[in-house]
MIZA-595869 format. One line per field, with one value per atom (N, C-alpha, C): z, y, x; residue in one letter; residue number from 1; atom name. Coordinates in pm, 1 decimal, m for minus. Layout:
zz <- c(Z,...)
yy <- c(Y,...)
xx <- c(X,...)
nuro <- c(a,...)
drenti <- c(NUM,...)
fivo <- c(CA,...)
//
This chain:
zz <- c(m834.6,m786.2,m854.6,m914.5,m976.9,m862.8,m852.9,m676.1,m767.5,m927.7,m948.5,m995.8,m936.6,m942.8,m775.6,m757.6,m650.5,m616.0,m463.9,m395.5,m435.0,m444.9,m447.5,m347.1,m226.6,m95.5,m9.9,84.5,209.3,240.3,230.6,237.4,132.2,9.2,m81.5,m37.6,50.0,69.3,151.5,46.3,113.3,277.3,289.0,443.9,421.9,300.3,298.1,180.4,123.1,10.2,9.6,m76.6,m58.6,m131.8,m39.3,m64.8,50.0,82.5,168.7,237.4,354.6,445.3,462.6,450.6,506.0,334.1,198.0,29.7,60.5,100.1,58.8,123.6,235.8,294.8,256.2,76.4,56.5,m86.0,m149.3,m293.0,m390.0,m495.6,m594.3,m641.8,m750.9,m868.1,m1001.5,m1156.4,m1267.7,m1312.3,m1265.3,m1351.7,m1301.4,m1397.0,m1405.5,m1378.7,m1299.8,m1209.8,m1101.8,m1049.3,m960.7,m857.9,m852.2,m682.0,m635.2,m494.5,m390.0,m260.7,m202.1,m34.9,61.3,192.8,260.8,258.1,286.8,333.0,491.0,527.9,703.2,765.3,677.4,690.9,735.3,793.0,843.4,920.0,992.5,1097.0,1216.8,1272.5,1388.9,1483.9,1408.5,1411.9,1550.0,1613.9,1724.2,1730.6,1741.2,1741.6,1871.9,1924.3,2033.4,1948.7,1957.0,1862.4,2036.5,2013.6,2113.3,2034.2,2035.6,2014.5,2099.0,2102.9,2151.2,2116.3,2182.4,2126.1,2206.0,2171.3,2287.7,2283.1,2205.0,2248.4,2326.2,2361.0,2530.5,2520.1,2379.4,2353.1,2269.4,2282.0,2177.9,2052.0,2030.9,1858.2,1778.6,1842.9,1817.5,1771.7,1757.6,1746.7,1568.4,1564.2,1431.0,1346.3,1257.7,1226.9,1235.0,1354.7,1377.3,1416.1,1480.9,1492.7,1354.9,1299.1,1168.0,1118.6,1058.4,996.6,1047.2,1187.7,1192.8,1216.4,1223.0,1196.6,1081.4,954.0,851.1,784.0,752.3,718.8,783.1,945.5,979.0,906.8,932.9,932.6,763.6,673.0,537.1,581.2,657.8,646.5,744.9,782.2,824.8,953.2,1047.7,1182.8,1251.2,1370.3,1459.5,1589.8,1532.3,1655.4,1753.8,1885.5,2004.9,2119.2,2114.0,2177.4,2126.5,2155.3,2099.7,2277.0,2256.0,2370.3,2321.8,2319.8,2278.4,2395.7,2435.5,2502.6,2478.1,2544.1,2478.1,2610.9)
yy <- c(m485.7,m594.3,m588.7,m704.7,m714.4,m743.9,m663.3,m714.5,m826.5,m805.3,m887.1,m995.1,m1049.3,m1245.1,m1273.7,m1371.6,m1464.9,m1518.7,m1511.2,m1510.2,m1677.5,m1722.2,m1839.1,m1917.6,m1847.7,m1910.2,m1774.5,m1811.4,m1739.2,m1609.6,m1691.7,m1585.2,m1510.2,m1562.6,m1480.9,m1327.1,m1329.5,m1225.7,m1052.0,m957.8,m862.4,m833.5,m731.0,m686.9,m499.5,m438.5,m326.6,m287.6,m344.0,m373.1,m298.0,m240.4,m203.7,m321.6,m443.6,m545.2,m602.1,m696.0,m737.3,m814.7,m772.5,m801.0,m981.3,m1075.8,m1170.8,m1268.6,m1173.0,m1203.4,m1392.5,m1331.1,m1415.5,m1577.7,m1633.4,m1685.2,m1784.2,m1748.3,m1762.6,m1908.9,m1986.8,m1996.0,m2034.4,m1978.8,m1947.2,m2036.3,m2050.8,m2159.9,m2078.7,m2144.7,m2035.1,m2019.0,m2085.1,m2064.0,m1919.5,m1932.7,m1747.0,m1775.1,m1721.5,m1688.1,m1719.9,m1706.3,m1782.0,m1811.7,m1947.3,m2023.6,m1952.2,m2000.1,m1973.3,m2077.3,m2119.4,m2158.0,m2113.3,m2145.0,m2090.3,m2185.7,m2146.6,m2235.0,m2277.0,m2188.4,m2225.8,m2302.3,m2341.4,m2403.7,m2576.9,m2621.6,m2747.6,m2780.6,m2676.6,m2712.1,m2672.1,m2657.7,m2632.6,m2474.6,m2394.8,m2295.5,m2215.0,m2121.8,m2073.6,m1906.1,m1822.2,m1719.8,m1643.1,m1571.9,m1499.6,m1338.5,m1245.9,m1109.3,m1013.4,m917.6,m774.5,m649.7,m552.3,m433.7,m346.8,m240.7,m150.3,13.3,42.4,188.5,265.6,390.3,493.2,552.3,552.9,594.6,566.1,630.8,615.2,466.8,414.2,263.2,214.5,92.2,8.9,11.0,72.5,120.1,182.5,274.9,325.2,241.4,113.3,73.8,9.0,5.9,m36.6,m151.8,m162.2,m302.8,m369.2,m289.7,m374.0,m498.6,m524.2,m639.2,m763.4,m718.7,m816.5,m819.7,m733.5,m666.1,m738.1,m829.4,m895.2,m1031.0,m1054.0,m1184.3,m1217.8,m1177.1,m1252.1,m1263.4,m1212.5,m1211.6,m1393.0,m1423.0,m1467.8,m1595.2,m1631.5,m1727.0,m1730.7,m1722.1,m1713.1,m1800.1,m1765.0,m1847.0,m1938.0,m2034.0,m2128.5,m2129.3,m1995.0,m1982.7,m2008.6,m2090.0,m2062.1,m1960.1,m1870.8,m1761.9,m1816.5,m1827.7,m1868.0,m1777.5,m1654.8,m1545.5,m1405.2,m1328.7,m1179.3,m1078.0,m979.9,m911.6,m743.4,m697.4,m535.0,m504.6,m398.2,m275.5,m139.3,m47.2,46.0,148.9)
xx <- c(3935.3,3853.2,3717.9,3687.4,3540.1,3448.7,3378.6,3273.3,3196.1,3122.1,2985.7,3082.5,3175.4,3218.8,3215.4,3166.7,3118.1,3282.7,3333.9,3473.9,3484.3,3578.6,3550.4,3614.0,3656.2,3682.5,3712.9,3680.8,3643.3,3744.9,3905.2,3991.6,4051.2,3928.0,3926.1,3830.1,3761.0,3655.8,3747.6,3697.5,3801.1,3748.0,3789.0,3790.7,3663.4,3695.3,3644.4,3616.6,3483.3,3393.6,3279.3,3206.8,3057.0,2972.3,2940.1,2891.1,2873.0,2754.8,2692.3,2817.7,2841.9,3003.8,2984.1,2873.0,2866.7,2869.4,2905.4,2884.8,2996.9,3109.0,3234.3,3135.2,3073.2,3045.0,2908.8,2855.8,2768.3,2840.5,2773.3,2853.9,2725.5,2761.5,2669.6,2687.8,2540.8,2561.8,2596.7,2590.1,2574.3,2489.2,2380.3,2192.1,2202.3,2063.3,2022.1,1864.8,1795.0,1818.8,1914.3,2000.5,2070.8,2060.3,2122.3,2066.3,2215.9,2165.8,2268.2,2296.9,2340.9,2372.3,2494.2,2514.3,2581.6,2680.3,2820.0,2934.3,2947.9,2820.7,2813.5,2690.9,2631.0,2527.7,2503.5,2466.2,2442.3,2588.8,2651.6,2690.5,2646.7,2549.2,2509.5,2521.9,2583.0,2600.7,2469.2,2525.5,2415.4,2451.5,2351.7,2383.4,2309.4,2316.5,2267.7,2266.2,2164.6,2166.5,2190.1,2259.1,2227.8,2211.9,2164.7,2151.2,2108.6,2174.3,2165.4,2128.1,2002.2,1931.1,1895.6,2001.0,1986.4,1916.1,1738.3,1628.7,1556.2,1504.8,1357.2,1281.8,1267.6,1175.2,1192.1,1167.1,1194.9,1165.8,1040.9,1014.4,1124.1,1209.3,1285.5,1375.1,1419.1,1524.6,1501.6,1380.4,1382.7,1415.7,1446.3,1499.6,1628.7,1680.6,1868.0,1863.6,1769.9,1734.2,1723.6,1635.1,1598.5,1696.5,1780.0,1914.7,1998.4,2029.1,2127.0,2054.2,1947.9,1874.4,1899.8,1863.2,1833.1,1906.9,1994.2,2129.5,2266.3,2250.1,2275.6,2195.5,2035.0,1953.3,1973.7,1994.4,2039.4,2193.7,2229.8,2364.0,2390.7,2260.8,2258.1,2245.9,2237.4,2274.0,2128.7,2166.7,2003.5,2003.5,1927.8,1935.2,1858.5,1920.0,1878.3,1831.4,1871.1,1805.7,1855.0,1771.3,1801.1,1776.7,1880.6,1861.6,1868.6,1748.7,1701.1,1751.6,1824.1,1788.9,1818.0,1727.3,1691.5,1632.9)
nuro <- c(x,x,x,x,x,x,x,x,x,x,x,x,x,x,x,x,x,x,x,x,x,x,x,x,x,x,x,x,x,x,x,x,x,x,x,x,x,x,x,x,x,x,x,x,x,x,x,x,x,x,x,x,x,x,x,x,x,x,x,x,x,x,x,x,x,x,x,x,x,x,x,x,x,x,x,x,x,x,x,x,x,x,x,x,x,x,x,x,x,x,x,x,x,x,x,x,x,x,x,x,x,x,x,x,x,x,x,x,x,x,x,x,x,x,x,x,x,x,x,x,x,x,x,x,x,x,x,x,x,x,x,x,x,x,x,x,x,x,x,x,x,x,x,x,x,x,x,x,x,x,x,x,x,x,x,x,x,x,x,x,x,x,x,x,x,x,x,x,x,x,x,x,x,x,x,x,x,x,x,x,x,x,x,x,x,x,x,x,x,x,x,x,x,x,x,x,x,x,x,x,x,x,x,x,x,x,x,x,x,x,x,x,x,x,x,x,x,x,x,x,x,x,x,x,x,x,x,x,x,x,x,x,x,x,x,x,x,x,x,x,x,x,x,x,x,x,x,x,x,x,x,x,x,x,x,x,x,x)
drenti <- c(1,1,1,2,2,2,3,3,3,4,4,4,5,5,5,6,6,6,7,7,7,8,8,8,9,9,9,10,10,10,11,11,11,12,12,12,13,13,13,14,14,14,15,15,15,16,16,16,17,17,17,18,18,18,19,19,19,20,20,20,21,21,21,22,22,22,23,23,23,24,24,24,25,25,25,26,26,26,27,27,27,28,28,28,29,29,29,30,30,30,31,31,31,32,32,32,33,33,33,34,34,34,35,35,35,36,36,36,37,37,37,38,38,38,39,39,39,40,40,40,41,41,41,42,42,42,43,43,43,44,44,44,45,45,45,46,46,46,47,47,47,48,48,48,49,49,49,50,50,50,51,51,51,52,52,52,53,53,53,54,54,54,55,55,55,56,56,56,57,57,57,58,58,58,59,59,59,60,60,60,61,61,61,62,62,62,63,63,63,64,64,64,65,65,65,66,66,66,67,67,67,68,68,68,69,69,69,70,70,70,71,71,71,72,72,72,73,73,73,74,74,74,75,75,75,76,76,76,77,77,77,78,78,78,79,79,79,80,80,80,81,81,81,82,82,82,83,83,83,84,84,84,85,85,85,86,86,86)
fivo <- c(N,CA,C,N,CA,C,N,CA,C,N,CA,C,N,CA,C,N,CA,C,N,CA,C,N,CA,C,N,CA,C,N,CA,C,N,CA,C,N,CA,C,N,CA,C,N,CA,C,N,CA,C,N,CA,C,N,CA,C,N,CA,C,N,CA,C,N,CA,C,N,CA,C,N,CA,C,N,CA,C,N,CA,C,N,CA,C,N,CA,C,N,CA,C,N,CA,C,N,CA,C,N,CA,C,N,CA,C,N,CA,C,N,CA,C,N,CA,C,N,CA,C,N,CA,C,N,CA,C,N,CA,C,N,CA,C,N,CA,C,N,CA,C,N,CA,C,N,CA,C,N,CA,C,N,CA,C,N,CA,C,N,CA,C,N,CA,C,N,CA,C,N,CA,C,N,CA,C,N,CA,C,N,CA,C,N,CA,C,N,CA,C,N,CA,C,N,CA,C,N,CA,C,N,CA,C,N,CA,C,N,CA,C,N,CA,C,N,CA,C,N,CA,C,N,CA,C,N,CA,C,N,CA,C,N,CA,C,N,CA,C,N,CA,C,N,CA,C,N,CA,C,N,CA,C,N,CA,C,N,CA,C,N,CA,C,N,CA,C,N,CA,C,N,CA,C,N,CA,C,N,CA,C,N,CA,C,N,CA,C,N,CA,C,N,CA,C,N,CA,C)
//
């Protein structure tokens, strides 16, 4: 499997890759620098985030949060609430 070619449909995307797990879901252009957009984008998509951190406070939890924010919001999703606990 060549990981650096862009999937060119969804159930083209493997299951157990060392590549960003959400890659297949994206579609590239061929300019260089290269553009990009999502295949999930401008449908209305809603996301709710949870994480969970079995340290004493919330500092502790670090960026799992962002880590599953931005990733999502890149692919068109609107996060509607996030729930830390910790």
């Amino acid at each position: 499997m060549d990981i650096n070619t862009p999937y060119k449909a969804i159930e083209d995307c493997p299951n157990n890759v060392d590549i960003d797990r959400l890659y297949c879901f994206y579609n590239f252009d061929d300019n260089r620098p290269g553009g990009w957009s999502s295949r999930l984008a401008g449908q209305g998509r809603k996301a709710i985030l949870a994480a969970i951190c079995e340290q004493k406070n919330k500092d502790d939890m670090g960026f799992t949060l962002d880590a599953m924010r931005l990733p999502l919001e890149a692919l068109g999703y609107e996060i509607i609430g996030e729930l830390p606990v910790w």
